[in-house]
C-alpha positions as CSV (number, residue, x, y, z in Angstrom):
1,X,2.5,24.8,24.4
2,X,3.0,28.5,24.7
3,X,2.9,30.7,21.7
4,X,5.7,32.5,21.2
5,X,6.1,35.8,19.5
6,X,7.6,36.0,16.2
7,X,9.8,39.3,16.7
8,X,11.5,40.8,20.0
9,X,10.0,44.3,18.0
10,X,6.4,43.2,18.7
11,X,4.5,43.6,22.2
12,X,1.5,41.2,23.4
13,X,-1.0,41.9,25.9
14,X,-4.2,40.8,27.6
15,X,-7.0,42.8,28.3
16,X,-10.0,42.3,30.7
17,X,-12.5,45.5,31.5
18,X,-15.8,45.5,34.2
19,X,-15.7,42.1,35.9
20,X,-18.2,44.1,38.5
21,X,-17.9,41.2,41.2
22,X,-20.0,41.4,44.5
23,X,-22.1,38.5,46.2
24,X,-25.0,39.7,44.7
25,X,-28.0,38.3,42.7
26,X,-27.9,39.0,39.0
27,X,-29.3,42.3,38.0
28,X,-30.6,42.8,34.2
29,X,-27.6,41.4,32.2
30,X,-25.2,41.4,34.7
31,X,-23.8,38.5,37.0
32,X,-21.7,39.7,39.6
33,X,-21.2,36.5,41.3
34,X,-19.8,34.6,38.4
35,X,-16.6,37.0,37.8
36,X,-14.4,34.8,39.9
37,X,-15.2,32.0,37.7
38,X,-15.0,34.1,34.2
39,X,-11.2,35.7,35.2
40,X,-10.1,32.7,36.0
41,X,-11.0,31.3,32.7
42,X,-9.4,34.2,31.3
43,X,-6.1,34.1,32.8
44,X,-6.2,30.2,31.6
45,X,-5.9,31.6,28.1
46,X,-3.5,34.1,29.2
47,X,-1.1,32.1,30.7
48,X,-0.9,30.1,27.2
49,X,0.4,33.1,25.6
50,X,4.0,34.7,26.2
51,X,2.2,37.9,27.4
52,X,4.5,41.2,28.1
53,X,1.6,42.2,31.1
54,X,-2.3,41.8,31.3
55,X,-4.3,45.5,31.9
56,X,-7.0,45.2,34.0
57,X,-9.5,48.4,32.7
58,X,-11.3,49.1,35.9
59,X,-14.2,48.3,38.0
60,X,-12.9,45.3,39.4
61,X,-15.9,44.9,42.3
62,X,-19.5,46.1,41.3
63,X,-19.7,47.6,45.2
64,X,-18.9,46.4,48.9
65,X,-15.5,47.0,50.1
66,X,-15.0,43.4,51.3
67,X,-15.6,42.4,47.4
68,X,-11.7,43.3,46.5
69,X,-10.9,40.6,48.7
70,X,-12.9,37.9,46.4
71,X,-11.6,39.2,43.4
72,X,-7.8,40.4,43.5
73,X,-6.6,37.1,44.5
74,X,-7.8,35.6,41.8
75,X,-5.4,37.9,39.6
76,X,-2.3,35.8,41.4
77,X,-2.8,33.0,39.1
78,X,-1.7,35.3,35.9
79,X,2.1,34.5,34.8
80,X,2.4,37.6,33.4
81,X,2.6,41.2,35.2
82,X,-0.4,42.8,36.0
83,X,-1.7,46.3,35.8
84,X,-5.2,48.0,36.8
85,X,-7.0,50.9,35.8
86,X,-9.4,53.0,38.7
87,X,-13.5,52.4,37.5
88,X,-16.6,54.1,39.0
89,X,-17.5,51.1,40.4
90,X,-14.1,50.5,42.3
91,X,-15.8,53.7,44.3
92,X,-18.7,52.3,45.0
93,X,-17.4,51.2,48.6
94,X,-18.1,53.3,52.2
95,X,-16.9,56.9,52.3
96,X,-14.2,55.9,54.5
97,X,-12.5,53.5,52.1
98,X,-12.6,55.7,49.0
99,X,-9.0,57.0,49.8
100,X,-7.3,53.4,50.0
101,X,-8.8,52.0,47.0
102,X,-6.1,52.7,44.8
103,X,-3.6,51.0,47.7
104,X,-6.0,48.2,47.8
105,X,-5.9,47.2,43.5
106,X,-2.3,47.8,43.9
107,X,-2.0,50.6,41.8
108,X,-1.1,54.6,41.4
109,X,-4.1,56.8,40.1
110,X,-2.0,57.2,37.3
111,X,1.1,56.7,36.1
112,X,3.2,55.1,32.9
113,X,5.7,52.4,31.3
114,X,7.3,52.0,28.6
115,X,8.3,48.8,26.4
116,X,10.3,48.5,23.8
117,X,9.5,51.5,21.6
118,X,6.3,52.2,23.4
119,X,4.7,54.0,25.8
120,X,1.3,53.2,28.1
121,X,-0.5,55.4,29.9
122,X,-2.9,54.7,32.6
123,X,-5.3,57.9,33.8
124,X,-7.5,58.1,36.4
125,X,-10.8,59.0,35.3
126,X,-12.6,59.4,38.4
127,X,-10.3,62.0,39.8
128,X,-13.7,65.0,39.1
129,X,-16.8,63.0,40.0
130,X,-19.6,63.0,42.6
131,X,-18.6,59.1,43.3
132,X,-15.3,59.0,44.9
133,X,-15.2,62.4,46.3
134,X,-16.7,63.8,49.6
135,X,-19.5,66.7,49.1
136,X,-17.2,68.9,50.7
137,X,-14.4,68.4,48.1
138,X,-13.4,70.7,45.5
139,X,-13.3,67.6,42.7
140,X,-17.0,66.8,44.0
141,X,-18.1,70.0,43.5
142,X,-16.7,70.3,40.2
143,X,-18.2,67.5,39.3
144,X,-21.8,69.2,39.9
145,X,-21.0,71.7,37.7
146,X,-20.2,69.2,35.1
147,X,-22.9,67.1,35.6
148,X,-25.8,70.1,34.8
149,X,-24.2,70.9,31.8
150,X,-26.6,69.8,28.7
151,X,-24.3,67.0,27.4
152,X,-25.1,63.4,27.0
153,X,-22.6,62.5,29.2
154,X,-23.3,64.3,31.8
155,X,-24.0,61.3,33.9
156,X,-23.3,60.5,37.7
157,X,-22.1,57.4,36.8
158,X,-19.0,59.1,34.9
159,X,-15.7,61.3,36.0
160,X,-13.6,63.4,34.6
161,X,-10.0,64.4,34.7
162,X,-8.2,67.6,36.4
163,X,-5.5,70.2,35.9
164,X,-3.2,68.7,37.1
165,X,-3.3,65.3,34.9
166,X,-4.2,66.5,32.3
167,X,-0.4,68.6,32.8
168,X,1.2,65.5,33.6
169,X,-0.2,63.9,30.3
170,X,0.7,66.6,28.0
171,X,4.6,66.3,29.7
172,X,4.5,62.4,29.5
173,X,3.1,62.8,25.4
174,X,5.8,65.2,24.8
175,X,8.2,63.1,26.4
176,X,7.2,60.1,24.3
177,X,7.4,61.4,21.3
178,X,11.3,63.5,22.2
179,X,12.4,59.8,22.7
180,X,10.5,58.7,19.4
181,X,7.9,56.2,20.7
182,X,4.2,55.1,20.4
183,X,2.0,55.7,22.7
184,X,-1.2,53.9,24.5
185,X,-3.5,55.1,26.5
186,X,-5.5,53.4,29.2
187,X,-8.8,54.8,30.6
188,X,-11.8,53.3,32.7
189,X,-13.5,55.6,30.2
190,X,-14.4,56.2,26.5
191,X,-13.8,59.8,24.9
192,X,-15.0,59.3,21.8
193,X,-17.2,58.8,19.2
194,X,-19.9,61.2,21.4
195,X,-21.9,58.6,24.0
196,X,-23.7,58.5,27.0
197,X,-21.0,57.0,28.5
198,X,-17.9,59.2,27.9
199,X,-15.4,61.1,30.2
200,X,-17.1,64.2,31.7
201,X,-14.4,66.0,29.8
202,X,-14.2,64.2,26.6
203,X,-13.6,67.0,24.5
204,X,-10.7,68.2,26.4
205,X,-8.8,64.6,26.3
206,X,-9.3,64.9,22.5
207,X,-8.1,68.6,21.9
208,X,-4.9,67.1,23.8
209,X,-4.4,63.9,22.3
210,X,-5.0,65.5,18.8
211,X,-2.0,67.8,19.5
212,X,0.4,64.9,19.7
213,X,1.6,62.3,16.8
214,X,2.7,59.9,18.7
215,X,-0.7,58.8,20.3
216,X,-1.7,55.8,18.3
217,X,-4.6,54.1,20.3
218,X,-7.0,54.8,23.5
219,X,-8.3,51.8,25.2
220,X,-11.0,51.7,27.6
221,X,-14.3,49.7,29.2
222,X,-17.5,51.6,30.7
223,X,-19.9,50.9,28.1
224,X,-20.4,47.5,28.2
225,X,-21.8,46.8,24.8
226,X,-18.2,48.0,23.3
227,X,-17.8,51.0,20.8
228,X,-15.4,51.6,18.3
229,X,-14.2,55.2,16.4
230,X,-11.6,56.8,14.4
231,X,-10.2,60.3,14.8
232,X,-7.2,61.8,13.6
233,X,-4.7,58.5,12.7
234,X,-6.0,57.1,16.5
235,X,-7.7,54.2,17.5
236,X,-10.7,54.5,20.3
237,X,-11.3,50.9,21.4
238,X,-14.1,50.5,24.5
239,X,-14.1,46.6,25.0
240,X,-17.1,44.9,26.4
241,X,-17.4,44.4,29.6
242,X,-16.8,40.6,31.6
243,X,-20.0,40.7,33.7
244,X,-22.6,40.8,31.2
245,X,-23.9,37.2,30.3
246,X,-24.6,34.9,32.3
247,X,-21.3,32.5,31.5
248,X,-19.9,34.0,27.8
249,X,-16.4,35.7,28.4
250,X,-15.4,38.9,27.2
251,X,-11.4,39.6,27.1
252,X,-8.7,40.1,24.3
253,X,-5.4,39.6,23.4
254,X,-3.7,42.3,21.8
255,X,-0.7,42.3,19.9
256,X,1.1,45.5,18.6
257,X,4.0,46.0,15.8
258,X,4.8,49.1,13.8
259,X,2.3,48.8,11.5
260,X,-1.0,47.5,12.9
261,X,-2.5,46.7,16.2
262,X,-4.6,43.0,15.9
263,X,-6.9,42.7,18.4
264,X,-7.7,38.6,18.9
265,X,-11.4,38.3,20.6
266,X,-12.7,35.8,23.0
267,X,-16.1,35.4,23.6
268,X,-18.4,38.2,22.9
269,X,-15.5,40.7,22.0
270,X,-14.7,41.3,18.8
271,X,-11.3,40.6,16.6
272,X,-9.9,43.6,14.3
273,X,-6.9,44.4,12.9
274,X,-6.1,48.0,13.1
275,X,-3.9,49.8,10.7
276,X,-1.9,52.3,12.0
C-alpha cells in the first residue's frame, strides 16, 4: 500500500547521489558494478511512496561512456518523475563525448521548477573545471587558475561555477522570492562547512545565497562520507554516496512543509528533522 501524504501543502521526494557504475572491479570502498542492483532496490522503496519526483545528485557512471547505457535504464522503473544533476564523474568519458553528456542523462546543465510554493534549483557544478573542458577552453583554463590557489579545495576532482550562472541564479532567487516561495538548491557539490571537497568557488555561492531569504536548503553528493552545516537560517545537506559498501544502500526520502524539512534515511544515510 502506498503512503499517501497527509496535506496537498507538503512536497515528498527521493534522493540518490554517486551510484559511480562502470564494469569495473571494486576499488577501496567503492563497488561500481553493484549500482544497477542498489538503484533498483532504491526505486523499490520509491515507488511505495506517493513521490512528487526523485533527484538524481550526479555521477551517475564512475567513467566509460558506454556505462550510461547500463545505468539510465534502470531509472525507467521509477513511477515518479525523474531529474539529474551533472557530477565530475559523468565527465569522466572520451573528449569527444563530454559535449553530449548532458543530452545523454536527459537533462539541461541547469535549470529550475517550481511546486506548490517552492522552488528547485539544479546548477551545474562542473561548468569551470579541468575535467569536462578541452585545454584550449577558456573554463579549463580558468580552472588552472583555481586549482593553484592555496585552498583545500582546490582539487582536480572539483568544478566551479561561471558568470553567467551564477547571473541566472541571482535572477531565478529574486524571482522566487517576488512570487513568495521557498527555494532548494541542487548541486553535484558541497559549499559549505569548508572541505576538501567543496565547489572551487564555495565562497562565492555563499556570498549569493546569503543575500536572499528565501533559500532554505542546499542539497548535494561528492563527499561520500556525508556532511552536514548551518549557515544563516539554511540547510547544507551532502548525502552519502550509493557506491560505497559492498551491498548497504545509501538514499533518502525527503519530505518538506512550512515548517521543517524531515529527511527519512535508508541504509547508511542518516534521518534528521530540520527546522526551518
Amino acid at each position: 500500500m502506498k503512503k499517501q501524504r497527509s496535506s496537498d501543502s507538503i512536497i515528498t521526494f527521493g534522493i540518490v547521489a554517486d551510484l559511480q557504475y562502470c564494469n569495473a572491479n571494486p576499488e577501496i570502498n567503492r563497488y561500481f558494478r553493484n549500482a544497477p542492483k542498489k538503484l533498483k532496490q532504491a526505486i523499490t522503496e520509491f515507488n511505495q511512496h506517493d513521490l512528487d519526483y526523485v533527484i538524481n545528485l550526479g555521477d551517475t557512471i564512475d567513467r566509460d561512456w558506454k556505462s550510461f547505457d547500463e545505468i539510465l535504464p534502470v531509472f525507467s522503473l521509477l513511477k515518479a518523475p525523474i531529474y539529474h544533476v551533472l557530477g565530475n564523474h559523468d565527465y569522466e568519458v572520451e573528449d569527444r563525448y563530454k559535449p553530449k553528456v548532458p543530452k545523454k542523462i536527459g537533462t539541461k546543465k541547469y535549470h529550475d521548477f517550481s511546486l506548490k510554493n517552492w522552488r528547485f534549483i539544479v546548477l551545474d557544478g562542473n561548468e569551470i573545471s579541468t575535467y569536462a573542458n578541452q585545454k584550449n577552453e577558456t573554463n579549463y583554463q580558468k580552472a588552472e587558475i583555481w586549482l593553484k590557489e592555496e585552498k583545500i579545495n582546490a582539487n582536480f576532482w572539483n568544478g566551479g561555477i561561471g558568470s553567467v550562472q551564477l547571473d541566472w541564479l541571482e535572477k531565478t532567487l529574486k524571482k522566487a522570492e517576488e512570487n513568495y516561495e521557498n527555494a532548494i538548491i541542487f548541486c553535484h557539490f558541497p559549499i559549505y562547512p569548508a572541505h576538501r571537497h567543496n565547489l572551487l568557488n564555495d565562497k562565492e555561492l555563499i556570498q549569493l545565497i546569503s543575500n536572499c531569504n528565501c533559500v532554505k536548503a542546499w542539497f548535494c553528493g561528492h563527499n561520500h562520507d556525508g556532511n552536514y552545516g548551518r549557515l544563516n537560517d539554511v540547510h547544507f545537506i551532502n548525502v552519502k554516496g550509493m557506491a560505497d559498501f559492498e551491498s548497504e544502500l545509501a538514499f533518502s526520502i525527503v519530505q518538506l512543509d512550512e515548517k521543517k524539512i524531515t529527511i527519512t534515511g535508508f541504509g547508511h544515510e542518516i534521518t534528521a528533522t530540520l527546522i526551518l
